[in-house]
PDB file with SEQRES, HELIX, SHEET and CRYST1 records, atoms N, CA, C and O in Angstrom:
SEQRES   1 A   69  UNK UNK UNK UNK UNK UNK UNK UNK UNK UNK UNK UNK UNK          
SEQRES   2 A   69  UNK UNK UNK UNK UNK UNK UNK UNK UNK UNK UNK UNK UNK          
SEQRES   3 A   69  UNK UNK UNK UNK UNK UNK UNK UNK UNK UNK UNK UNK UNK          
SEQRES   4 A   69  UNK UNK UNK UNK UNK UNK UNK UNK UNK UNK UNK UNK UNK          
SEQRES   5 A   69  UNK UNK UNK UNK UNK UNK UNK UNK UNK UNK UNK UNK UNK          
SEQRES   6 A   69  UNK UNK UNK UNK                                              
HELIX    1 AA1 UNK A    6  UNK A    8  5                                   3    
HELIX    2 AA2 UNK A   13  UNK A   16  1                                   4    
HELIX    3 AA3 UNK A   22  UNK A   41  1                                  20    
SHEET    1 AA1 2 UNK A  57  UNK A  60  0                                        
SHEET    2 AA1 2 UNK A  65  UNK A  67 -1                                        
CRYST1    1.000    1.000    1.000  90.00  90.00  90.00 P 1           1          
ATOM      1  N   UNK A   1    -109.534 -18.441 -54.130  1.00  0.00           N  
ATOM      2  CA  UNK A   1    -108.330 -18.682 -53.361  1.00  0.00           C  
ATOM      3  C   UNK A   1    -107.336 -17.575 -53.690  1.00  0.00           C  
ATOM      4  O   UNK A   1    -106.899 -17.433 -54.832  1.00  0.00           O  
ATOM      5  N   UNK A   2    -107.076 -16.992 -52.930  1.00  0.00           N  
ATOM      6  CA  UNK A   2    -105.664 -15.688 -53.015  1.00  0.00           C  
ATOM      7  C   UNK A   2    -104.191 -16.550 -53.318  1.00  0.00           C  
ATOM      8  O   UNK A   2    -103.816 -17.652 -52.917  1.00  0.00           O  
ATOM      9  N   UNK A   3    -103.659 -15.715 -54.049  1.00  0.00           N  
ATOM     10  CA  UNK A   3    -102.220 -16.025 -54.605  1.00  0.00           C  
ATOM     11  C   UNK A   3    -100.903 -15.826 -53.307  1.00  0.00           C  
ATOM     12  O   UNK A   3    -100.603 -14.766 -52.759  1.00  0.00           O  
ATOM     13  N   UNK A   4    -100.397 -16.951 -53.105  1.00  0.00           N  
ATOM     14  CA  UNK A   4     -99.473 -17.155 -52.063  1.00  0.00           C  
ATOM     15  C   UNK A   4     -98.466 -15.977 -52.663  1.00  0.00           C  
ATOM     16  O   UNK A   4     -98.152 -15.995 -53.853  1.00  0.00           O  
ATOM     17  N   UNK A   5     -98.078 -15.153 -51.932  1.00  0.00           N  
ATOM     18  CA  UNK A   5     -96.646 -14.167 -52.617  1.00  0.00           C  
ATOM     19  C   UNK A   5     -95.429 -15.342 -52.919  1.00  0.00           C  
ATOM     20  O   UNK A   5     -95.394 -16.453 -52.391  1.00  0.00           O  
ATOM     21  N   UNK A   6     -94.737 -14.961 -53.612  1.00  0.00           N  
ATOM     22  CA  UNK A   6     -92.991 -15.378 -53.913  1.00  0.00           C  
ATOM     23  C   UNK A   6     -92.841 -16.168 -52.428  1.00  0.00           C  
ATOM     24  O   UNK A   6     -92.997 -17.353 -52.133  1.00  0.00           O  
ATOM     25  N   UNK A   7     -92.488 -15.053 -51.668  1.00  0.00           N  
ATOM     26  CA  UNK A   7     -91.791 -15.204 -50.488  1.00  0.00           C  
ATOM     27  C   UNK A   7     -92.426 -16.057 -49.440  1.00  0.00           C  
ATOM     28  O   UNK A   7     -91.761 -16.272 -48.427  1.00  0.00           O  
ATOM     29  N   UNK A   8     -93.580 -16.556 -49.540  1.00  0.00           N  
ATOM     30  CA  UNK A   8     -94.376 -17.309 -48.617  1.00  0.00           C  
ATOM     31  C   UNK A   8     -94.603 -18.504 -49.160  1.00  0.00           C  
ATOM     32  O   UNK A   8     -95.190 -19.327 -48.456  1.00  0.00           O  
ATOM     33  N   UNK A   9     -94.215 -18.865 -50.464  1.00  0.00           N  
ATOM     34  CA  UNK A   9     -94.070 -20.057 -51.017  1.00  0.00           C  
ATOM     35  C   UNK A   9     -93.060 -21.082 -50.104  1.00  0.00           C  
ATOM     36  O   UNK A   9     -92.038 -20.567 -49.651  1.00  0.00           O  
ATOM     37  N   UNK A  10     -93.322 -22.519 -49.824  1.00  0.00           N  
ATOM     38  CA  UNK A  10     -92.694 -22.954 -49.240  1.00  0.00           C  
ATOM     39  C   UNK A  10     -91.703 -24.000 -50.195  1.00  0.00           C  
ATOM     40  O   UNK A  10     -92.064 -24.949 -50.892  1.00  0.00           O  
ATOM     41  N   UNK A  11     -90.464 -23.518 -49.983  1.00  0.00           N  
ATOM     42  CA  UNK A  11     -89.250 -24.457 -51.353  1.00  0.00           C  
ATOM     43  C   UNK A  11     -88.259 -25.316 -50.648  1.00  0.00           C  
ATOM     44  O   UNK A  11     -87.371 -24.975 -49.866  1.00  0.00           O  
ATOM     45  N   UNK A  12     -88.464 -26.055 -50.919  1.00  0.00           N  
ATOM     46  CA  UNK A  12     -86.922 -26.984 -50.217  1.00  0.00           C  
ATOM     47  C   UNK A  12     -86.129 -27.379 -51.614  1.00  0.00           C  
ATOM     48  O   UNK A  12     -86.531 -27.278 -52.773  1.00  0.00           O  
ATOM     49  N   UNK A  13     -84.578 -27.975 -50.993  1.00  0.00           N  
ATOM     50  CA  UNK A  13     -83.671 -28.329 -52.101  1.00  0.00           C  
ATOM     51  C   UNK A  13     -84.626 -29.817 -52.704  1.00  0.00           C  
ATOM     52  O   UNK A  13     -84.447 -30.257 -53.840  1.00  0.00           O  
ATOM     53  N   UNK A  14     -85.505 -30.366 -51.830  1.00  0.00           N  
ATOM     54  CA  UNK A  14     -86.039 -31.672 -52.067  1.00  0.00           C  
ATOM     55  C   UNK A  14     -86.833 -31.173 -53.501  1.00  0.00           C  
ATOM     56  O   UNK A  14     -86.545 -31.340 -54.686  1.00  0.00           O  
ATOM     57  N   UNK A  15     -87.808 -30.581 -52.919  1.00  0.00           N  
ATOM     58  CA  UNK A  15     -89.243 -29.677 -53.941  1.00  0.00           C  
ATOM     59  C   UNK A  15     -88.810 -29.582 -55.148  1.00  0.00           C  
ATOM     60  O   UNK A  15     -89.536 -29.950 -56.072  1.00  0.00           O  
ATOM     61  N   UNK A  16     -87.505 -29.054 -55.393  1.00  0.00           N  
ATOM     62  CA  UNK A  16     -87.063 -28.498 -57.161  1.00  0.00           C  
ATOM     63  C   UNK A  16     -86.653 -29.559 -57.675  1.00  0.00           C  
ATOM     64  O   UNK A  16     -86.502 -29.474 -58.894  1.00  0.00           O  
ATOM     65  N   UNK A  17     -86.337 -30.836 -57.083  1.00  0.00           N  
ATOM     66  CA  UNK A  17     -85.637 -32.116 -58.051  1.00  0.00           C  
ATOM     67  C   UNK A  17     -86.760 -32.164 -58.499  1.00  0.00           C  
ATOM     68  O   UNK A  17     -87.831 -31.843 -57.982  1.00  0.00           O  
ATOM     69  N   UNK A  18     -86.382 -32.820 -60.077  1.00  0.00           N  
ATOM     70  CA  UNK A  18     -87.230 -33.226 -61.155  1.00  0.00           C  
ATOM     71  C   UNK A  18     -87.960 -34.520 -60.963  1.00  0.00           C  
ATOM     72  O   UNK A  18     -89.149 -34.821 -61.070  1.00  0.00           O  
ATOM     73  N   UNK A  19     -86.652 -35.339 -60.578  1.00  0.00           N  
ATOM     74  CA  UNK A  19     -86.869 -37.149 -60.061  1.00  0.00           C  
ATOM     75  C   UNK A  19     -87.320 -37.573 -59.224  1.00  0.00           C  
ATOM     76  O   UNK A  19     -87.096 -38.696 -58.772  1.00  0.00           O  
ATOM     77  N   UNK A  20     -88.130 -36.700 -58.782  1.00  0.00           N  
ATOM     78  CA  UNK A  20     -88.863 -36.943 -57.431  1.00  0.00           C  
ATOM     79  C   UNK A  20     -90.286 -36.739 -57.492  1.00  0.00           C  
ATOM     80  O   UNK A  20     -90.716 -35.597 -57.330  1.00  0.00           O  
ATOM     81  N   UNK A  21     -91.171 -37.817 -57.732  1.00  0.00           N  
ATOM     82  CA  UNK A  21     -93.293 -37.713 -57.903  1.00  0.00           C  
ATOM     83  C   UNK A  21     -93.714 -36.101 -57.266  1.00  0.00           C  
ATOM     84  O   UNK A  21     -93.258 -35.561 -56.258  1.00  0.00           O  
ATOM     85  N   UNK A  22     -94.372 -35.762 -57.890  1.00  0.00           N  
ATOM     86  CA  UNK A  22     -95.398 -34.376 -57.272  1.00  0.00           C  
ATOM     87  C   UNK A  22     -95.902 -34.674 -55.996  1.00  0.00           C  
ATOM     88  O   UNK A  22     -95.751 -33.882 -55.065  1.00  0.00           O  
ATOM     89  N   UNK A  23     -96.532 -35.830 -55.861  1.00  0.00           N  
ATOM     90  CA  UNK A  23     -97.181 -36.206 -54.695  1.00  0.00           C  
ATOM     91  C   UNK A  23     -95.608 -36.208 -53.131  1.00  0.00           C  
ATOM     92  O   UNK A  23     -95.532 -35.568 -52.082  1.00  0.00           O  
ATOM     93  N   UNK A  24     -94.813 -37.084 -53.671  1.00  0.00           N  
ATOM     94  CA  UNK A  24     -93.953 -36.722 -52.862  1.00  0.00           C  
ATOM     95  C   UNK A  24     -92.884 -35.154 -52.586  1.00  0.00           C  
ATOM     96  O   UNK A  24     -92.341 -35.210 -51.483  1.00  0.00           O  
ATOM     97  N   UNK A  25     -92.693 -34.438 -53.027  1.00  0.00           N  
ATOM     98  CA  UNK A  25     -92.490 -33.138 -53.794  1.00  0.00           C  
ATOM     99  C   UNK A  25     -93.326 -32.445 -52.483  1.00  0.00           C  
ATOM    100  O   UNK A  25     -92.785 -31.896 -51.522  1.00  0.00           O  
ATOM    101  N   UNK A  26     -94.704 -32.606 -52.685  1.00  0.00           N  
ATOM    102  CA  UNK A  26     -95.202 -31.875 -51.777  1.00  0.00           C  
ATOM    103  C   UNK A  26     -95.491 -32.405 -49.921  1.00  0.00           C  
ATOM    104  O   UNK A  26     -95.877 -31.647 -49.031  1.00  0.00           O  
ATOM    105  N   UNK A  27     -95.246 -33.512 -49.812  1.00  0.00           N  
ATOM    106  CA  UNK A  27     -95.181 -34.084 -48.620  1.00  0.00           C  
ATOM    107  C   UNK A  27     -94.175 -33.564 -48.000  1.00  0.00           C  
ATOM    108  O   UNK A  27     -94.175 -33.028 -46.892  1.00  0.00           O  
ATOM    109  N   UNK A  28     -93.179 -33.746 -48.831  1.00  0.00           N  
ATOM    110  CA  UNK A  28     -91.435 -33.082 -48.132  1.00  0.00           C  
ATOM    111  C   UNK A  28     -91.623 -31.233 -48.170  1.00  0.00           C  
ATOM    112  O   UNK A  28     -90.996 -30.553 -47.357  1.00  0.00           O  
ATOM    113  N   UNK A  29     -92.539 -30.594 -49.193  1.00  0.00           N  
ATOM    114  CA  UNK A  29     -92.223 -29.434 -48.870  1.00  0.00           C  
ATOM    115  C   UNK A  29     -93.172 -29.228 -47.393  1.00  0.00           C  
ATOM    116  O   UNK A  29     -92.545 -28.675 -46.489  1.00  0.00           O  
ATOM    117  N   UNK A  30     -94.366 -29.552 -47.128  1.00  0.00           N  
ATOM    118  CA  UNK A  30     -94.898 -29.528 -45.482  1.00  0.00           C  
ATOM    119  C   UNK A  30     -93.913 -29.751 -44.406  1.00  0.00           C  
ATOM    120  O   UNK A  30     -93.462 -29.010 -43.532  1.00  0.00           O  
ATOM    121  N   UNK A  31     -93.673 -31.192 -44.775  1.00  0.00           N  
ATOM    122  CA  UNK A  31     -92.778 -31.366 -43.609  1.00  0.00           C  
ATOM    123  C   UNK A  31     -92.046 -30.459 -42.916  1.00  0.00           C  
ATOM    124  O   UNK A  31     -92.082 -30.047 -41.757  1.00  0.00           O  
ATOM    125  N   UNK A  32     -91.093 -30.139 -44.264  1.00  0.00           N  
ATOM    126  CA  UNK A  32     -89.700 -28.973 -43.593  1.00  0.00           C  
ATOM    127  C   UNK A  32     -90.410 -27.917 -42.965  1.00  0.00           C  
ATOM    128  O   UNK A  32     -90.189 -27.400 -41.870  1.00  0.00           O  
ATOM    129  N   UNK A  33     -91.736 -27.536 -44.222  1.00  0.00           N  
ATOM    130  CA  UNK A  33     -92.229 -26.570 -43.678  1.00  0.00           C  
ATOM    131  C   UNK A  33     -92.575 -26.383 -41.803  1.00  0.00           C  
ATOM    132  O   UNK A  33     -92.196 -25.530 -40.999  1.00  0.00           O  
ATOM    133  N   UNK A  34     -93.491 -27.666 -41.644  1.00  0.00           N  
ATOM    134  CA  UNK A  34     -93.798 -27.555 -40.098  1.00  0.00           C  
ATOM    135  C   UNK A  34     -92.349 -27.780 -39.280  1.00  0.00           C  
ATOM    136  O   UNK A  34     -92.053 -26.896 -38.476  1.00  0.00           O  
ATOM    137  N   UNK A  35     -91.402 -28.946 -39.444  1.00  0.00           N  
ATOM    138  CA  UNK A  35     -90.444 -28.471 -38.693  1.00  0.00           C  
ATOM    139  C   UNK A  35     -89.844 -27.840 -38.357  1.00  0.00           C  
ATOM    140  O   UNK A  35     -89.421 -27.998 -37.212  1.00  0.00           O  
ATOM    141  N   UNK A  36     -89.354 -26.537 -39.269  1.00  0.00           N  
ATOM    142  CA  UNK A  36     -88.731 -25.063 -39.675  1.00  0.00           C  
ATOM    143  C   UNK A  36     -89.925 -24.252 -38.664  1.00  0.00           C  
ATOM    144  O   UNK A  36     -89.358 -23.385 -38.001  1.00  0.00           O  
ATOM    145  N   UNK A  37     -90.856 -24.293 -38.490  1.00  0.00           N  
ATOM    146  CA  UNK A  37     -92.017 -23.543 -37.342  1.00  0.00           C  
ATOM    147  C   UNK A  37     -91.636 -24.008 -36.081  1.00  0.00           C  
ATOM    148  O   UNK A  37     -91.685 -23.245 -35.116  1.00  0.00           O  
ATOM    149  N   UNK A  38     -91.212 -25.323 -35.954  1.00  0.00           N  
ATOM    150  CA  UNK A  38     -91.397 -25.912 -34.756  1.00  0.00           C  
ATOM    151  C   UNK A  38     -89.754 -25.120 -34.035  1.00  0.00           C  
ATOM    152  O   UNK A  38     -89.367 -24.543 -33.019  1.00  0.00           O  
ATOM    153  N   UNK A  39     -89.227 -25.600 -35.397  1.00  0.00           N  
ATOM    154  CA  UNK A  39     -87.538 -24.940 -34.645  1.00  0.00           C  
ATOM    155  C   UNK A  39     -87.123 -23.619 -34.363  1.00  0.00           C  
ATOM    156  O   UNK A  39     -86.066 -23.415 -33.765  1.00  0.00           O  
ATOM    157  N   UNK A  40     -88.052 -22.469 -34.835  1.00  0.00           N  
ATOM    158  CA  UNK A  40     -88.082 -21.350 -34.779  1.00  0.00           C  
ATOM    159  C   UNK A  40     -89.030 -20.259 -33.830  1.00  0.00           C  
ATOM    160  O   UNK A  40     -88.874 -19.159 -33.302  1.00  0.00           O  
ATOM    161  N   UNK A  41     -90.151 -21.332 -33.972  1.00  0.00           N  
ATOM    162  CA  UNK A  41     -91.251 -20.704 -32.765  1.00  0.00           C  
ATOM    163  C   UNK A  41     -91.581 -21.321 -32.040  1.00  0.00           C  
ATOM    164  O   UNK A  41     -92.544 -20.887 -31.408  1.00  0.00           O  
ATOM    165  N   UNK A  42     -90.977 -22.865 -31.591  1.00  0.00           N  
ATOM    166  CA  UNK A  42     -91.595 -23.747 -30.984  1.00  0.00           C  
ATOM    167  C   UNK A  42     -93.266 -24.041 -30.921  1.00  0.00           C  
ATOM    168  O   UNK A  42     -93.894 -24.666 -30.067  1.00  0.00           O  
ATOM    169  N   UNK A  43     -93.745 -23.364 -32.132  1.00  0.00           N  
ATOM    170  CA  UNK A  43     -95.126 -23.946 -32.162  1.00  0.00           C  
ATOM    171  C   UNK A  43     -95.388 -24.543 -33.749  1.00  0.00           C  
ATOM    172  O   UNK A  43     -94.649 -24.228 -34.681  1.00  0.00           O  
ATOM    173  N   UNK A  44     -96.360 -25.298 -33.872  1.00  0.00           N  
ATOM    174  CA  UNK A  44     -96.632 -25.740 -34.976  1.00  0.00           C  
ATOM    175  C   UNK A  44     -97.090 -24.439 -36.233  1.00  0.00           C  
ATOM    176  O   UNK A  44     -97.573 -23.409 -35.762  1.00  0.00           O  
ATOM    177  N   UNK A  45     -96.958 -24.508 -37.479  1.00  0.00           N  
ATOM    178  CA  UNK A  45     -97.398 -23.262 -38.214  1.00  0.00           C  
ATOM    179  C   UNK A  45     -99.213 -23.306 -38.243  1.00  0.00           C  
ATOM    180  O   UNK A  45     -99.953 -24.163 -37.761  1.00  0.00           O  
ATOM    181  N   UNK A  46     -99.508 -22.252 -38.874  1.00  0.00           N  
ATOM    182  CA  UNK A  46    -100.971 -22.007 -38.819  1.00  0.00           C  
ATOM    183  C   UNK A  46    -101.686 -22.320 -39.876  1.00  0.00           C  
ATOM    184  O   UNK A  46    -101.765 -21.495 -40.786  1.00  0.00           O  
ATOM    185  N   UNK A  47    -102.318 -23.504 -39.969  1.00  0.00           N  
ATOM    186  CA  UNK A  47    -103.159 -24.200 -40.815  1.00  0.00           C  
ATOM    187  C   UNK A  47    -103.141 -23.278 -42.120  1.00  0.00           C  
ATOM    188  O   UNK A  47    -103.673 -22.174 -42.000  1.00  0.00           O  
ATOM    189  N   UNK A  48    -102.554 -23.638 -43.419  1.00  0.00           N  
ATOM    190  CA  UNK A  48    -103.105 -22.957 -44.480  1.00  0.00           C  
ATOM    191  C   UNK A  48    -103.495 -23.842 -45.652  1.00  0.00           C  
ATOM    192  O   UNK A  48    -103.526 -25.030 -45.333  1.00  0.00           O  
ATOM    193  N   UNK A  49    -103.843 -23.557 -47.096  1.00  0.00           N  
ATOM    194  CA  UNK A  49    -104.965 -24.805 -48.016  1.00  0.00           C  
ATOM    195  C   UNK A  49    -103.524 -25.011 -48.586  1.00  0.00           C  
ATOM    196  O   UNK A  49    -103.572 -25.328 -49.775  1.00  0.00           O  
ATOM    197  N   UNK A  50    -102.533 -24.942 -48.194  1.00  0.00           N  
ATOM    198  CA  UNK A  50    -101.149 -25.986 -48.743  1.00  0.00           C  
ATOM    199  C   UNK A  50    -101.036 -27.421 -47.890  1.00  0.00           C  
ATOM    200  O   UNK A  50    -100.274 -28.386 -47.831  1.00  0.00           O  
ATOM    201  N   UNK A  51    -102.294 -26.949 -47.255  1.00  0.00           N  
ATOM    202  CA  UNK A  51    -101.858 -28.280 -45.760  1.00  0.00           C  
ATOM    203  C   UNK A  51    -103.131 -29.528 -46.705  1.00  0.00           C  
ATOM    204  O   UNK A  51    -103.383 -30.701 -46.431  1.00  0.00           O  
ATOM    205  N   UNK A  52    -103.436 -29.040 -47.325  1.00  0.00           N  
ATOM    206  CA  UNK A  52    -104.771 -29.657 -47.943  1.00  0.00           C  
ATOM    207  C   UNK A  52    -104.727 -29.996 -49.204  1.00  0.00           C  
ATOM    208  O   UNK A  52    -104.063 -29.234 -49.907  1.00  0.00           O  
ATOM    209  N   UNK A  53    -105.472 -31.359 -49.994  1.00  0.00           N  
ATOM    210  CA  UNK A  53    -105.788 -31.768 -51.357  1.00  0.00           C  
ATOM    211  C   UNK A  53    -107.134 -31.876 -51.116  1.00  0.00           C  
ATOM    212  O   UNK A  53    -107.629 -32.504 -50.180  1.00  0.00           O  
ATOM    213  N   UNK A  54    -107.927 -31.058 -52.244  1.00  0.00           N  
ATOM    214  CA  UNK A  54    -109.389 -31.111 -51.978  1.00  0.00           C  
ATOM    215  C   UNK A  54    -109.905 -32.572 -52.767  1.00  0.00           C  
ATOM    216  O   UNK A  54    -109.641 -32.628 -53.968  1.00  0.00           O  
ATOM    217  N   UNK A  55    -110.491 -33.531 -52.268  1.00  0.00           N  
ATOM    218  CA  UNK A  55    -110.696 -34.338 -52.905  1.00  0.00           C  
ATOM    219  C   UNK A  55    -112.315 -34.488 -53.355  1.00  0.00           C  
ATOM    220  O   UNK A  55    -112.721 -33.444 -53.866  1.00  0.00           O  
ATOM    221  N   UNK A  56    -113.358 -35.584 -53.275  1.00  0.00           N  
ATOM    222  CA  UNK A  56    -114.564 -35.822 -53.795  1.00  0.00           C  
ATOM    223  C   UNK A  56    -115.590 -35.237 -52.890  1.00  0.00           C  
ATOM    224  O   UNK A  56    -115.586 -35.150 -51.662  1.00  0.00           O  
ATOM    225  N   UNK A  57    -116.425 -34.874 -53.726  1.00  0.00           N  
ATOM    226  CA  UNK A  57    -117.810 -33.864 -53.206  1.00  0.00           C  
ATOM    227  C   UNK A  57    -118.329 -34.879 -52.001  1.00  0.00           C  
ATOM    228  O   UNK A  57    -118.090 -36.072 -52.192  1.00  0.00           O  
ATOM    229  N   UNK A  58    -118.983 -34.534 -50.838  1.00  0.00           N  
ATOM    230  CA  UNK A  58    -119.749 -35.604 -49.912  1.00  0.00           C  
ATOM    231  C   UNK A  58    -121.181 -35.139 -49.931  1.00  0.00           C  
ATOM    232  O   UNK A  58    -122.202 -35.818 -49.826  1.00  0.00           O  
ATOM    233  N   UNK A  59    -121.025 -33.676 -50.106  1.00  0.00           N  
ATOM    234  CA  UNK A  59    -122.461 -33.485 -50.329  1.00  0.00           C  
ATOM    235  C   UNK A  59    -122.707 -32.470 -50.698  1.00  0.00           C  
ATOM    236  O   UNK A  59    -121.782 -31.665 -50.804  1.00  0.00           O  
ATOM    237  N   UNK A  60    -124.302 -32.005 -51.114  1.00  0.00           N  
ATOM    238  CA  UNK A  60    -124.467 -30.071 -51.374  1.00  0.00           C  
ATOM    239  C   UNK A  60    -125.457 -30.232 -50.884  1.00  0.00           C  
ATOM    240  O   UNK A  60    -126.140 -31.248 -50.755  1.00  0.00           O  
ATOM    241  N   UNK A  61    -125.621 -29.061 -50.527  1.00  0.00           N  
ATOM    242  CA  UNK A  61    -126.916 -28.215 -49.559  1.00  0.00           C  
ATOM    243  C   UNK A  61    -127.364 -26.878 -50.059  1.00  0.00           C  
ATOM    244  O   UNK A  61    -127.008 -26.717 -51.226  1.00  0.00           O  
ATOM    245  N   UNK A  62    -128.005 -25.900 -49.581  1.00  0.00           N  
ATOM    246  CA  UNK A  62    -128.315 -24.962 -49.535  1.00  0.00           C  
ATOM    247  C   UNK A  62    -127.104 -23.911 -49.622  1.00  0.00           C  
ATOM    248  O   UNK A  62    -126.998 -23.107 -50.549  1.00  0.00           O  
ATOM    249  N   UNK A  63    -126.406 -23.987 -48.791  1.00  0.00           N  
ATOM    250  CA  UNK A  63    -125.111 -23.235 -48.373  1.00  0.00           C  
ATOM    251  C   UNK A  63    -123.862 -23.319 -49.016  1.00  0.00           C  
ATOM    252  O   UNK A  63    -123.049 -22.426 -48.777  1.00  0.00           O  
ATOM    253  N   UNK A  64    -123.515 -24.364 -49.904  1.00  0.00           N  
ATOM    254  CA  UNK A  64    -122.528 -25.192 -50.468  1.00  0.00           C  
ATOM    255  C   UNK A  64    -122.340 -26.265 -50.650  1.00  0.00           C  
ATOM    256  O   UNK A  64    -123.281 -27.046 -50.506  1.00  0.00           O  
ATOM    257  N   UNK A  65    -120.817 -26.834 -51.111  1.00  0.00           N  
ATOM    258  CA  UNK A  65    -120.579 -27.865 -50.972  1.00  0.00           C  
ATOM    259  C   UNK A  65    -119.267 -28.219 -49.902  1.00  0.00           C  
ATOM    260  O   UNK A  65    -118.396 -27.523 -49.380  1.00  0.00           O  
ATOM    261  N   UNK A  66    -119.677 -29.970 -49.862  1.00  0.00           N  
ATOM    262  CA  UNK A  66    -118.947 -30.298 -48.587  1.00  0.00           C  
ATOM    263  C   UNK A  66    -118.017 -31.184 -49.635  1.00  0.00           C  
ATOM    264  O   UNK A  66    -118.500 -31.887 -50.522  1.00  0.00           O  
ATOM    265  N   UNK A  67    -116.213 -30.986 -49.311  1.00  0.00           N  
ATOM    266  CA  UNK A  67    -115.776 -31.958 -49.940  1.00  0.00           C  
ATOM    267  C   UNK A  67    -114.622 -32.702 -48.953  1.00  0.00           C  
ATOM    268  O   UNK A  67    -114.203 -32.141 -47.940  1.00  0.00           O  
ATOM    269  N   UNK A  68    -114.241 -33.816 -49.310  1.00  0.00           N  
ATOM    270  CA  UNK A  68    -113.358 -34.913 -48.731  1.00  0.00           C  
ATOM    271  C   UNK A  68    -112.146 -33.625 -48.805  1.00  0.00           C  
ATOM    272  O   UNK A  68    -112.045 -32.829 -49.739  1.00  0.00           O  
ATOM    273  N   UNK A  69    -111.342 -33.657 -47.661  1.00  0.00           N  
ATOM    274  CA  UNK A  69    -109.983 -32.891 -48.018  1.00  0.00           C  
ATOM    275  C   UNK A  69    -108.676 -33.592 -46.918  1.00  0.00           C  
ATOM    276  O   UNK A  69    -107.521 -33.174 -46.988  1.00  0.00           O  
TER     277      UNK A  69                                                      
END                                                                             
């Protein structure tokens, strides 16, 4: 996986509170994120693995593995 630059990191004032779960932390940083696309380009942003939690293996094959995400 390649390293997101500084500047493409997505931060809201929500994201940096302390008192606020990781899990939620990152729900609110998407959000703004896609709305901030929507209000600026009127299109949704372009799928990236911030949009994603890789979760449990479903299977392996030859080629790789397949996981829940």
């Amino acid at each position: 996986m390649k390293n997101t630059p500084k500047y493409d990191r997505i931060e809201t004032h929500e994201s940096m509170e302390s008192n606020i779960p990781s899990k939620e932390k990152i729900v609110k940083k998407l959000t703004h994120h896609i709305k901030d696309s929507f209000k600026r380009t009127g299109e949704c942003p372009s799928t990236t693995v911030e949009f994603y939690r890789v979760g449990k293996i479903l299977g392996k094959g030859a080629f790789g593995k397949v996981n829940l995400a």
